[in-house]
C-alpha positions in Angstrom: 0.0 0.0 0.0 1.5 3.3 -1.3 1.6 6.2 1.4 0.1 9.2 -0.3 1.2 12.5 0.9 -0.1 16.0 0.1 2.1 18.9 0.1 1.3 21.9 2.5 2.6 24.9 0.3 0.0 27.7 -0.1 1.0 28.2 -3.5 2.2 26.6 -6.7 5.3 27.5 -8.1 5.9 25.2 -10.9 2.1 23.3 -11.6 1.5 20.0 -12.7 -1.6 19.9 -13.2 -4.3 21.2 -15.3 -7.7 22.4 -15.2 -10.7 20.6 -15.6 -11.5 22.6 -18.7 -8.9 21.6 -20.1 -9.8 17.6 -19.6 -13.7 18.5 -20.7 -13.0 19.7 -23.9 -10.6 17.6 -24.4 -12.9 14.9 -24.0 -15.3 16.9 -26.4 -12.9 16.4 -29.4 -13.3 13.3 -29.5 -17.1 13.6 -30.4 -18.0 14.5 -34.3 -19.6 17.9 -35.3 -19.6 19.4 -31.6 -18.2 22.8 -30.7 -17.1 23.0 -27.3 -18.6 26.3 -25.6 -17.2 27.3 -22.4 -19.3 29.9 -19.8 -16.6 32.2 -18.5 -14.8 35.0 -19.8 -12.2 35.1 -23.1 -9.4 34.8 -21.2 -10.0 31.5 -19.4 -11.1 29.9 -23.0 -8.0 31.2 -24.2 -5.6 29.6 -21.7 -7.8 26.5 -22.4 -7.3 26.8 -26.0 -3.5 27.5 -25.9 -2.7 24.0 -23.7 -4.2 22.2 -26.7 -3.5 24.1 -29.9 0.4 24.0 -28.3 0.1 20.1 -28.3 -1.9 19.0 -30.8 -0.3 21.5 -33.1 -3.3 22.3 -34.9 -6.4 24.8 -34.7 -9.0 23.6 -31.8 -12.5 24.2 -32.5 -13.5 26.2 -29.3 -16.1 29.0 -28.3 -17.0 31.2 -25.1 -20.1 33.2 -23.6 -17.5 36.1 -22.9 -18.6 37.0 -19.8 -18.2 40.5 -18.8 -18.1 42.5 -15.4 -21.4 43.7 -16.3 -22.6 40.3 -17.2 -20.9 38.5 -14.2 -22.9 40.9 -11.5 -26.3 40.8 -13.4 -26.1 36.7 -14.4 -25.0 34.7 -17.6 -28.1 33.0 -18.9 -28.4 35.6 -21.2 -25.3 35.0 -22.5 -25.3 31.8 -22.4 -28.2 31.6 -24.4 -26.7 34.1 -26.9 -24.2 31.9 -27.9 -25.8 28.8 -28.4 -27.8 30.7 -31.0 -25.2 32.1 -32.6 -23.1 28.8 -32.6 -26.4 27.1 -34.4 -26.8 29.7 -37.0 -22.9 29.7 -37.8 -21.3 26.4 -37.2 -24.1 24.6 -37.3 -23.3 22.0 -34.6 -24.5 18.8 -34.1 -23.7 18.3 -30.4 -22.8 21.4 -28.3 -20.5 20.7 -24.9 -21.2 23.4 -22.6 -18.2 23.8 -19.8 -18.5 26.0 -16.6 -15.2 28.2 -15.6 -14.3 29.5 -12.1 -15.8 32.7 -12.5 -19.4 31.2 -12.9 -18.6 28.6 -10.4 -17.9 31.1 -8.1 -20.9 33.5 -8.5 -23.1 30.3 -8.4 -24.9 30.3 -11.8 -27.4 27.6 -12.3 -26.6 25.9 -15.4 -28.9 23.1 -15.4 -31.6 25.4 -15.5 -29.9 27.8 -17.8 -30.0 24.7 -20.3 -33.9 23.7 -19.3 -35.6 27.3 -20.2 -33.0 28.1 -23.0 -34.9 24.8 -24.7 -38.0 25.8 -23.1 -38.2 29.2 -25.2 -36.1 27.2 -28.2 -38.3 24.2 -29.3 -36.6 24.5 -32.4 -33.3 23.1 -30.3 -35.1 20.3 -29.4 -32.9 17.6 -31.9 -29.1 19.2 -30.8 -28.1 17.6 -27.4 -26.2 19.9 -24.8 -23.7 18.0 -22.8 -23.5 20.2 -20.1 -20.6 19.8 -17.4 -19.3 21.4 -14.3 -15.6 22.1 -14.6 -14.4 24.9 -12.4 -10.6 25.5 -12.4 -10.1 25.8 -8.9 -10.8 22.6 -7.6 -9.7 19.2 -9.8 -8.1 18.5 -12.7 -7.5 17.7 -16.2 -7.8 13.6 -15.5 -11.2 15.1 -13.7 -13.0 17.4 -16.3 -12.3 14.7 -18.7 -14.0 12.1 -16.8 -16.8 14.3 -15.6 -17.4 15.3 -19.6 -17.8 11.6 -20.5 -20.2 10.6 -17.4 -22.4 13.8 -19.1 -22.0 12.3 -22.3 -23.5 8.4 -21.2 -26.0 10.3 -19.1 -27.5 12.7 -21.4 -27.3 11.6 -24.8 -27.4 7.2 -25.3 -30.9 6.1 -25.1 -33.0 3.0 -24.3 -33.4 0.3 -27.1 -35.6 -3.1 -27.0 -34.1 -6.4 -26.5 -34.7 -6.6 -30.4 -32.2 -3.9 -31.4 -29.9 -5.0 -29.5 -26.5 -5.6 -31.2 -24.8 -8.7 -29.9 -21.2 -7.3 -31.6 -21.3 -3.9 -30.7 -19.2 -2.7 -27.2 -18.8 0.6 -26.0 -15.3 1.6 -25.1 -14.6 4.6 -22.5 -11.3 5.4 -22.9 -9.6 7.6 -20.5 -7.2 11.0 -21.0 -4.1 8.6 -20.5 -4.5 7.2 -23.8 -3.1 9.0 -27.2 -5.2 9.5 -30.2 -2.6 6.3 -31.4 -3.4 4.4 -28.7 -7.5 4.8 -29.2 -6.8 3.7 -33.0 -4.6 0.4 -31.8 -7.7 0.0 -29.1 -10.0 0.2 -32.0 -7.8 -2.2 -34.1 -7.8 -4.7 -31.5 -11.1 -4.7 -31.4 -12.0 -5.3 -34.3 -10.1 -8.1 -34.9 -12.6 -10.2 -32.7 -15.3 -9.4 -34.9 -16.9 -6.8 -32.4 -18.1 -3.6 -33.3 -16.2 -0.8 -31.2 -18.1 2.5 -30.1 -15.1 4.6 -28.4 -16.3 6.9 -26.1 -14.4 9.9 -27.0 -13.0 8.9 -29.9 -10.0 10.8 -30.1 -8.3 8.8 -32.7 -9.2 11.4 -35.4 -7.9 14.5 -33.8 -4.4 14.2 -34.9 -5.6 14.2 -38.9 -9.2 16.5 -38.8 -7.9 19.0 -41.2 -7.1 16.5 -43.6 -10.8 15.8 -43.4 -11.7 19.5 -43.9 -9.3 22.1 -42.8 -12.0 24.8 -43.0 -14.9 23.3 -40.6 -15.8 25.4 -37.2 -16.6 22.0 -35.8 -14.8 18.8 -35.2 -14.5 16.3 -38.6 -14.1 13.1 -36.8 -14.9 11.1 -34.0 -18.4 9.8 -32.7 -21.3 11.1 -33.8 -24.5 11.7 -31.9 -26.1 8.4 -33.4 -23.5 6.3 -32.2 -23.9 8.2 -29.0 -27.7 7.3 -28.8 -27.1 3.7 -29.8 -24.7 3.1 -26.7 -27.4 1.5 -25.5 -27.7 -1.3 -27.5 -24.5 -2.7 -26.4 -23.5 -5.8 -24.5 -20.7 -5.1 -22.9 -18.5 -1.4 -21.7 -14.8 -1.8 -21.1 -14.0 0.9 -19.2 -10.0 2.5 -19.8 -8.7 3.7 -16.9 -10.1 3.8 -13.5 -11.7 7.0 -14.2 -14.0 5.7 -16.5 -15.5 3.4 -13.7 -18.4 6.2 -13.4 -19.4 6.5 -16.7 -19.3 2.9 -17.1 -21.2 2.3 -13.6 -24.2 5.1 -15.3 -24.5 2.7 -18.3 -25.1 -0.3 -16.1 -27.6 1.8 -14.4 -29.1 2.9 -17.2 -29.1 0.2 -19.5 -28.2 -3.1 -17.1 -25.1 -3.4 -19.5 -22.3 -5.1 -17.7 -18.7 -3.3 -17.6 -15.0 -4.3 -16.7 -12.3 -1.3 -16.0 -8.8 -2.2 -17.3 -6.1 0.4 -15.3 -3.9 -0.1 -17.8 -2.9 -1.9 -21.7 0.9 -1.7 -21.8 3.2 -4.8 -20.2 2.2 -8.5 -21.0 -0.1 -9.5 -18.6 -2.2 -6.3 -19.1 -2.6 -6.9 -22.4 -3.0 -10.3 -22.0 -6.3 -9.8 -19.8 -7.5 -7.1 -22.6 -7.9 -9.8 -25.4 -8.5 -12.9 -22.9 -11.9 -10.5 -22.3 -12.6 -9.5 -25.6 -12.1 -13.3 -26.8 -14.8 -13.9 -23.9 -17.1 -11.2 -25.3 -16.9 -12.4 -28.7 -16.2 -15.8 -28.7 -13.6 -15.9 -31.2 -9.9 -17.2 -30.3 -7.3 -14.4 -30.2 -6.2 -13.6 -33.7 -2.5 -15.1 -34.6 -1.0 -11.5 -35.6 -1.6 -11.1 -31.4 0.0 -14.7 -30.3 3.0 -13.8 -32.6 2.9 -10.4 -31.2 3.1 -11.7 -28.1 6.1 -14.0 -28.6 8.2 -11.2 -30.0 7.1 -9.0 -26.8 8.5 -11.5 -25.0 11.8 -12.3 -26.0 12.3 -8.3 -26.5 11.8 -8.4 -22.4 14.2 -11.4 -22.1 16.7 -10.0 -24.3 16.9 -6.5 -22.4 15.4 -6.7 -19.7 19.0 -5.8 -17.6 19.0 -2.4 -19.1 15.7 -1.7 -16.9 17.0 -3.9 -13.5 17.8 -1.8 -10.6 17.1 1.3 -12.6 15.0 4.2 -10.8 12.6 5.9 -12.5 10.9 9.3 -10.6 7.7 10.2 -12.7 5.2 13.1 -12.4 1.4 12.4 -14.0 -2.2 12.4 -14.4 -3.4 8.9 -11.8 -4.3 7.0 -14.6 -1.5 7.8 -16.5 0.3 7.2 -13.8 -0.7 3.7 -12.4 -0.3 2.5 -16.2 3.2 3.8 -16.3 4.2 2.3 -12.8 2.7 -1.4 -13.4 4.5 -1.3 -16.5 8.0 0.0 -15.1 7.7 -2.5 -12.2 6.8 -5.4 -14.6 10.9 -4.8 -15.8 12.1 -4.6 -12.5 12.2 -0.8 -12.4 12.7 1.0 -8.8 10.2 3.7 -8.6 12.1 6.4 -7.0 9.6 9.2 -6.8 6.0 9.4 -7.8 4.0 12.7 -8.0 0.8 13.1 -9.3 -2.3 15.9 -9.1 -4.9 15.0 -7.0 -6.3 11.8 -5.0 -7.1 8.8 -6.4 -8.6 6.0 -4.5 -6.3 3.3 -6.9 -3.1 5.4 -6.0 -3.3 3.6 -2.6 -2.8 0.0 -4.2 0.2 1.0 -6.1 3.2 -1.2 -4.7 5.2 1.7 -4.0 6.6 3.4 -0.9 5.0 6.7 -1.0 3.2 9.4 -3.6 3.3 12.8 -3.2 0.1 14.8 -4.7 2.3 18.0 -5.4 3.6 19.7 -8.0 6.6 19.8 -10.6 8.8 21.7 -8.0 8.0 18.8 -5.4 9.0 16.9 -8.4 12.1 18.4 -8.6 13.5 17.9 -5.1 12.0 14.4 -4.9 14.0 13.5 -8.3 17.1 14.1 -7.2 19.3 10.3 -7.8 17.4 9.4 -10.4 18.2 7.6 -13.8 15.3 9.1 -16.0 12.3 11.6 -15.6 8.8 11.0 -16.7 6.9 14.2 -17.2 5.6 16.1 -19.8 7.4 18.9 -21.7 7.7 21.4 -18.6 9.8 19.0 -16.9 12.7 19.9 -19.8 14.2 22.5 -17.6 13.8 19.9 -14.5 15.9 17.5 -16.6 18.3 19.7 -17.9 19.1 21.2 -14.0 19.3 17.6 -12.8 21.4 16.0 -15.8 18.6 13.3 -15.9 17.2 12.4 -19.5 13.4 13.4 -19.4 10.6 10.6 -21.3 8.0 12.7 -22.0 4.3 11.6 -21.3 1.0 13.4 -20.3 -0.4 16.8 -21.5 1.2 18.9 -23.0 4.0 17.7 -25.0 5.2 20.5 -27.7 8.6 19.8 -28.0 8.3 16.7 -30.3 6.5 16.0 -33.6 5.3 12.3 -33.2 3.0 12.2 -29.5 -0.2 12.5 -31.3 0.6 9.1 -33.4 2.5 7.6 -30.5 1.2 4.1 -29.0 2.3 2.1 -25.7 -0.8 0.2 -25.4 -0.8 -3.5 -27.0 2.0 -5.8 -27.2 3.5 -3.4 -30.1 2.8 -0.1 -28.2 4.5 -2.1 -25.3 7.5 -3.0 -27.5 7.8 0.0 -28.7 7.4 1.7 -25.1 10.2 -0.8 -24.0 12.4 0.4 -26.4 12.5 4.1 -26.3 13.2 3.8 -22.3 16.1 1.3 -23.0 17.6 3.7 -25.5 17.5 6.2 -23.2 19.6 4.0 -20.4 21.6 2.9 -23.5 22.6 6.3 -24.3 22.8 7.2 -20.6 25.5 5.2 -19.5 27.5 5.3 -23.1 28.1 9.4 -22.0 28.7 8.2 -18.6 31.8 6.0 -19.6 33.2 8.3 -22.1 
């Protein structure tokens, strides 16, 4: 049992973490034709937008109710409704994902109504679903505002189907924010190759290419679409990514009595191994022999390096889920975790078979590092790295400084090789410099 700490500074000097906006919308990208709209004034949807248009290196579809000082004293629903309008009349949306921000949280607007007499006094809205999620930046995180955004999504939008349309092939996935865009197209992959019928919950597989779909559009070009989203109900089974995807799975059993099983992580052999053992259950179909040879190789790739990761210690700084993934798989190679720090907490974090984590941020990170043989962060801890004369693996959000994190997969016996790989190089090159 991991002993999980909390640091008592007042103030941040070097966060971690990052806002629950930030998770919710990007959990919105990964549905088709929505435009994110968040209630709170420009400059809180521009920080928003600047953590993702840095790395995803692409335009981010994104709106805002620009609240004013006027508006915040006298109430947003106004405004609000405002810019639904306009966002119908211009974009031409097909789902809309309204976010709160700190300023509304604060002054207490109702949202829930907002939403409930804006389509009382629009019946003409009636077909365009509002996801509507609380994300205040003061309190939570990105790993939160992502999860809450998908929990609005399985409540609001999937609905009830007879035992006759029921599809005896189709699963719904939940993935969580620890998995890339590459990752949710290997997932999807996978899948498929038991003959099931994947509906990812957000898809986010498509974000990475949407201009080459139409470089022009005010709304997203890819992912799932609202009938997708309405037919989540007609599945037989919801594999829940990440441990923060329990909820939304848990409101689809509620909803629909449709049975769920949460995976913490897909990278290392016996992780994966589980995945398609499940997905052979769901299906009935043995696991494909591209996998079993997969497999094989995965395993003499451990065998054969495998004392380039002994003894090693690893200090890492991300999201829980991203976290618990990362650790399970480090550990699996006989990796020492050295330091673990990570934004808020999370009832797995206590199961972790690890000494201590320290719910901080990256200047906690910094002190805790120190004797370490490699940093896991993402691109803020360069100057961490470069202070410490410890290579830096980059994971998590954001990640500007390289070309390739969009595509990049560690889940699946190849993700895992692959994952394996760039962390041995990094030893490799590590102790070539030091014996030169």
């Amino acid at each position: 049992m991991a002993i999980i700490s909390v640091t008592s500074t007042s103030v941040a000097v070097n966060p971690l973490k990052q806002s629950q906006t930030v998770g919710a919308v990007l959990a919105f990208l990964g549905l088709k034709g929505i435009m994110p709209l968040l209630h709170g004034s420009q400059g809180c949807t521009a920080l928003t937008k600047a953590v993702l248009v840095q790395h995803f290196r692409q335009a981010i579809p994104l709106s805002s109710t620009a609240m004013t000082e006027v508006a915040t004293i006298l109430g947003g629903e106004e405004r609000v409704e405002q810019a639904i309008l306009t966002l119908v009349q211009r974009s031409k949306p097909e789902i809309i994902g309204l976010c709160s921000t700190g300023l509304v949280e604060t002054r207490g607007d109702d949202m829930g109504r907002f939403v409930k007499e804006i389509r009382h006094r629009h019946p003409e809205l009636d077909y365009l679903p509002i996801v509507l999620v609380s994300t205040p930046d003061f309190k939570g995180t990105l790993q939160d505002g992502f999860a809450g955004a998908v929990e609005s999504m399985v409540r609001e939008i999937p609905q009830k189907s007879s035992k006759q349309d029921a599809c005896h092939t189709q699963i719904t996935i939940l993935a969580s924010s620890a998995f890339t865009p590459g990752d949710v197209q290997e997932i999807k992959e996978i899948v498929t190759s038991f003959g099931l019928v994947p509906i990812v919950v957000p898809d986010l597989s498509g974000v990475v290419d949407s201009h080459i779909e139409d470089s022009s559009s005010a709304i997203t070009a890819n992912g799932t679409n609202a009938a997708q989203l309405r037919s989540i109900g007609s599945s037989v089974f919801t594999l829940a990514l990440g441990d923060s995807m329990r909820g939304a799975a848990q409101i689809l059993e509620n909803r629909f009595n449709i049975p769920y099983e949460v995976f913490g992580e897909l990278t290392g052999l016996l992780a994966v191994d589980k995945f398609l053992q499940a997905l052979a259950d769901i299906s009935g179909v043995s696991v494909p022999q591209k996998y079993r040879r997969q497999r094989l190789q995965l395993q003499h790739v451990m065998l054969e390096n495998h004392f380039y990761f002994g003894c090693k210690r690893v200090a890492l700084a991300l999201e829980p889920d991203l976290l618990w993934s990362t650790v399970s798989f480090l550990r699996s190679l006989g990796v020492e975790i050295h330091a673990a720090v990570t934004t808020t907490r999370f009832p797995l974090l206590e199961k972790l078979p690890i000494n201590s984590i320290t719910i901080g941020d990256l200047e906690d990170f910094e002190q805790l590092a120190v004797g370490s043989d490699l940093l896991i962060t993402n691109s803020h801890g360069v100057a961490i790295a470069q202070r410490l004369k410890i290579p830096l693996y980059r994971q998590g959000i954001p990640i500007f400084d390289r070309l390739d994190h969009g595509q990049f997969t560690k889940i699946g016996y190849r993700g895992t090789m692959q994952l394996l790989f760039d962390l041995g190089n990094l030893f490799l090159e590590q102790e070539t410099k030091l014996k030169h």
